[in-house]
Each structure stands twice: as C-alpha cells, then as structure tokens.
C-alpha positions as CSV (number, residue, x, y, z in Angstrom):
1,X,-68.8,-35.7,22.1
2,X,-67.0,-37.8,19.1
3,X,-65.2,-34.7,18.2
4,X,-64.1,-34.1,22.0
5,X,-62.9,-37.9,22.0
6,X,-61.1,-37.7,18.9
7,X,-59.5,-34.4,20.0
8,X,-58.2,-36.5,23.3
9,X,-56.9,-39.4,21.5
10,X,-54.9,-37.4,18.9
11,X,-53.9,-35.3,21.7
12,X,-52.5,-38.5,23.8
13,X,-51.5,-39.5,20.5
14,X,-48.9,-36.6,20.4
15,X,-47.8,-36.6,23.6
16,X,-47.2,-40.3,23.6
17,X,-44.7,-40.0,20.3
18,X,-42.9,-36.6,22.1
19,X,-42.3,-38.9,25.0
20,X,-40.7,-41.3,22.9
21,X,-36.8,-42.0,23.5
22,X,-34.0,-40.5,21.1
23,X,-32.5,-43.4,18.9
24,X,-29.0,-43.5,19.2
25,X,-28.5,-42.1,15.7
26,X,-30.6,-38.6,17.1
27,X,-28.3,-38.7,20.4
28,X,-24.9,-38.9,17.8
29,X,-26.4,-36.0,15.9
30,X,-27.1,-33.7,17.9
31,X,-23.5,-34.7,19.9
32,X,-21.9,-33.8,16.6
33,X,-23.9,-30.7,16.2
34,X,-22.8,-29.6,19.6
35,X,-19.0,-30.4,18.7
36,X,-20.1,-28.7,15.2
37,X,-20.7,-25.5,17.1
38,X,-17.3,-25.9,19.4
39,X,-15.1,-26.3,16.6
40,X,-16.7,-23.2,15.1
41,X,-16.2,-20.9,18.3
42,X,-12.4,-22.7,18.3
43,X,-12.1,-21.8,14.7
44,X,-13.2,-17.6,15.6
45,X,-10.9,-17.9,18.8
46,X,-8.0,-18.8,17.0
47,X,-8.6,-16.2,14.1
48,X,-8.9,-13.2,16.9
49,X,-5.7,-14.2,18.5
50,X,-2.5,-12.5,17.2
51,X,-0.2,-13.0,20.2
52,X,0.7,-13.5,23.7
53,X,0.3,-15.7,26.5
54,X,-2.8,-13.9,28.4
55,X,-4.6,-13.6,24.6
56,X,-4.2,-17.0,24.2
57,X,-6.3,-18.4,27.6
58,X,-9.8,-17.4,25.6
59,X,-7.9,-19.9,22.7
60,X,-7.5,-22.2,25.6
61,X,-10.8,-22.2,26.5
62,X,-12.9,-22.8,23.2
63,X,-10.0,-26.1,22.8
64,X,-11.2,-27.3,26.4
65,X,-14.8,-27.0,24.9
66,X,-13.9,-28.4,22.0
67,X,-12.5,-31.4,24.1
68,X,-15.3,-31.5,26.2
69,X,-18.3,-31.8,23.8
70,X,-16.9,-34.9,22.2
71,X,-15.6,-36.5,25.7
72,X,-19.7,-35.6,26.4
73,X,-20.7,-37.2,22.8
74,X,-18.9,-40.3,24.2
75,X,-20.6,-40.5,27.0
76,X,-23.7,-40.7,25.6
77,X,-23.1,-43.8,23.8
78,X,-24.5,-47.0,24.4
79,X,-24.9,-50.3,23.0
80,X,-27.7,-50.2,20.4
81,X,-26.4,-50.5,17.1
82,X,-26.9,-48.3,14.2
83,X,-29.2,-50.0,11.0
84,X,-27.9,-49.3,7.9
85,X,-29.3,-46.8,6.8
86,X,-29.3,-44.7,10.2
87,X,-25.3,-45.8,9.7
88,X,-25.4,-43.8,6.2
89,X,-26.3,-40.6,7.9
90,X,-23.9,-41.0,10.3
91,X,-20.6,-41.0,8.1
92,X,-22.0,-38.8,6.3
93,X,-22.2,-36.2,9.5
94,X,-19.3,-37.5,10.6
95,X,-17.5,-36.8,7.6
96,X,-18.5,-33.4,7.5
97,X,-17.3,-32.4,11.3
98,X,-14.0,-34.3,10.2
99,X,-13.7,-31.6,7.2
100,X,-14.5,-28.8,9.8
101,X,-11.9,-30.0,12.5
102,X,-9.1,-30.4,10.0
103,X,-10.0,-26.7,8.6
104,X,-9.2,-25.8,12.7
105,X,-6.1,-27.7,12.7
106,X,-5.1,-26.1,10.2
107,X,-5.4,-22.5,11.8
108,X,-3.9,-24.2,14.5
109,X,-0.5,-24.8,12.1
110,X,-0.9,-21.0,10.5
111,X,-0.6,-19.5,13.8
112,X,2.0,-21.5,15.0
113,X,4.6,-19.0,14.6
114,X,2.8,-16.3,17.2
115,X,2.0,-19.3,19.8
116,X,5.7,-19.7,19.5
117,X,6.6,-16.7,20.4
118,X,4.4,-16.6,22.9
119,X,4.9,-18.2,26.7
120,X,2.3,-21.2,25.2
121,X,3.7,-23.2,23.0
122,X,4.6,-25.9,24.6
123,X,0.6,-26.5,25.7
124,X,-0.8,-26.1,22.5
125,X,0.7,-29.5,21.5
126,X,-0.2,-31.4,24.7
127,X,-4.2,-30.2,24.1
128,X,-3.6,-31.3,20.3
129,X,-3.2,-34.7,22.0
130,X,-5.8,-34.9,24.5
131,X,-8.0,-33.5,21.6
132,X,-6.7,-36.2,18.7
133,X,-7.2,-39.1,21.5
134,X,-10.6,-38.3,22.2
135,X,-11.7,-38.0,18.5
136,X,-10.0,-41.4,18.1
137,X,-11.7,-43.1,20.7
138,X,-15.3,-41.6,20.0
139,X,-14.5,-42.4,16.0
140,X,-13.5,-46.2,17.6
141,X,-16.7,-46.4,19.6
142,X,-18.8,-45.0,16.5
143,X,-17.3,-47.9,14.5
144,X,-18.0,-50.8,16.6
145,X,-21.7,-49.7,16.5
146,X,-21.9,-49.7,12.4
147,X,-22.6,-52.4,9.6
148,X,-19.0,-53.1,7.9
149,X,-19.9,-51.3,5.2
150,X,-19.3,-48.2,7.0
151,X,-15.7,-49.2,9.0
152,X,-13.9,-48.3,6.4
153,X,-15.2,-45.0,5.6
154,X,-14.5,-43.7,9.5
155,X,-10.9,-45.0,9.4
156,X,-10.4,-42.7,5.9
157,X,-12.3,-40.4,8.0
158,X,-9.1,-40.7,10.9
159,X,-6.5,-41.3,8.5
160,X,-7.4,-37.5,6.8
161,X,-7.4,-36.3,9.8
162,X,-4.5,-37.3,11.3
163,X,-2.5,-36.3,8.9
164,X,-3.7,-32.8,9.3
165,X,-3.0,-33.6,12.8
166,X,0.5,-34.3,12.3
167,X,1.3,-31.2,10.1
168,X,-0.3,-28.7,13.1
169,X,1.7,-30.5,15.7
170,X,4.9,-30.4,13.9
171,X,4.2,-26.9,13.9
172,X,4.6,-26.4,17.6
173,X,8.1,-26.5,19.6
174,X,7.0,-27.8,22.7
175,X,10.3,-27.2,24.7
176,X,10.6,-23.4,23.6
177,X,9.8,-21.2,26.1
178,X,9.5,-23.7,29.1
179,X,11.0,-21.2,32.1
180,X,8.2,-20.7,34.6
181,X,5.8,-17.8,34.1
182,X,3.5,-16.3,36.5
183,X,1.0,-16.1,32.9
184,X,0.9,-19.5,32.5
185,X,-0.9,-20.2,36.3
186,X,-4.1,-19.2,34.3
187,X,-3.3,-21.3,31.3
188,X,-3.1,-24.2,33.6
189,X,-6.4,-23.5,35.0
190,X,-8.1,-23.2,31.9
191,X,-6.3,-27.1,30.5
192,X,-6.2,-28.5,33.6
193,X,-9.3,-31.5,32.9
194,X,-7.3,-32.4,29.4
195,X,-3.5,-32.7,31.1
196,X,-6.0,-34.7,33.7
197,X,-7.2,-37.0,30.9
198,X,-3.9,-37.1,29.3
199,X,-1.8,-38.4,32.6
C-alpha cells in the first residue's frame, strides 16, 4: 500500500509540473526556433531558384513563411519580463537567428541579377520591407521586456542587420519590369497578407 501511494503522488507529481505554463523565455525560444526553421526553407528556396516569374512564387512562399512565423512570435508576447539570466539566453538565440537571416539576405542580393530579369523584381523589395519591419518590431518588443544590460546588445543585433538589409535591397530595381503580367496574378496571391501589413 505505501509503495502504491508513493507511485500516485510521484505520478500527480509529474503530471502537475507537465501542466505547468511555458515561461515567456520557452514561448521566445521555440518562436525563434520556428522562424529558425523558416529562414532555413527560405535560404534552400532561394538557392533552387535560377529564373523566372512562375519559379519564383515557391520563393515567394517560404518569404510569406518567413514573415509569418515572426508576426506569430509576436503575438505570443506578453508582459512578463525576462530575469536576467533568462535575458542572457535570449540575445544569445537571438543573436544567432540574426546571423542566419543576414546569411538569407544575402542570397537574396546574389540573386538579384536573375529576379531582375525576371517579371518580380519589383516585389522582392516590397516583402524585404514587410519582412525588415516585422523583425524590428518583434526585436523592439523583445527589448522592452529585458534588463538594460541586454538593450544594447539587440540594437547591435538590428544595426548588423540592417545593414545587410540595405545592401540586398539596393540590389533590387523595383520599377524594372512593372507592365502588367498575367504571371504575376499568382505572385500576388502568394504576398498578398505582407502588402496587407505593409498598406
């Protein structure tokens, strides 16, 4: 009988601590795992693509994922404040994914030239933007919930990263190629929710 009532109590136990909320510092990490995994499936996209507008939508679509996951990470936010040392691990994620997403901006400025000549080019600058303002606010919200210590490591973090940024989207003509195509009806489709968020 003592063995069957310690066997219950260990098993409440257990269930009692699975039950247990996330901390806000386990919500942000797996959000940034998620995004993690988005900026790698963006990163393949744009490897495979070697020209033209209908090639370009699957592009399209791992950028509106990308876009996505951290408008989702935002979301998820709330009040509660980071300690300091739940903080640490933050930047320290935080400064990783920013490494990862300037490696995809990056690709994003190598294949400028065959977006260009593609019907596209003048989108890939306007998701740039919906995807550089979104960063910005989630790094903005991340901030206000850190000690000070850690402020100025997450503005480094968006001054790094917008200067990739602003290399990739000086890559991009956006006024080249602007005749209507029937193609770019399913581009539109696929970026739709970002030109939403951007107007």
């Amino acid at each position: 009988m003592r063995v069957l009532k310690t066997l219950v109590t260990f098993c409440s136990l257990f269930l009692v601590a699975s039950a247990a909320p996330a901390t806000q510092k386990d919500s942000v990490m797996s959000s940034i795992a998620t995004f993690s995994e988005a900026v790698q499936a963006n990163k393949d996209a744009i490897n495979r693509y070697h020209g033209g507008s209908l090639a370009a939508i699957p592009v399209g679509q791992k950028c509106y994922d990308c876009w996505y996951a951290l408008r989702e990470a935002h979301s998820k936010l709330t009040d509660a404040k980071f300690t300091p040392s739940e903080s640490e691990e933050v930047v320290k994620q935080f400064t990783s994914l920013n490494q990862d997403s300037i490696d995809l901006l990056n690709l994003y400025r190598d294949k400028a030239p065959v977006l260009n000549q593609a019907s596209v080019s003048f989108i890939v600058p306007i998701m740039m933007q919906a995807l550089f303002r979104e960063a910005d606010d989630y790094s903005a919200a991340l901030q206000a919930l850190m000690p000070e210590k850690d402020i100025a490591p997450m503005k480094q973090i968006t001054v790094d990263h917008k200067a990739a940024w602003d290399e990739a989207f000086a890559a991009y003509d956006p006024t080249r190629n602007t005749a209507p195509v029937q193609q770019w009806k399913s581009l539109m489709s696929v970026f739709s929710p970002a030109l939403t968020y951007l107007i």
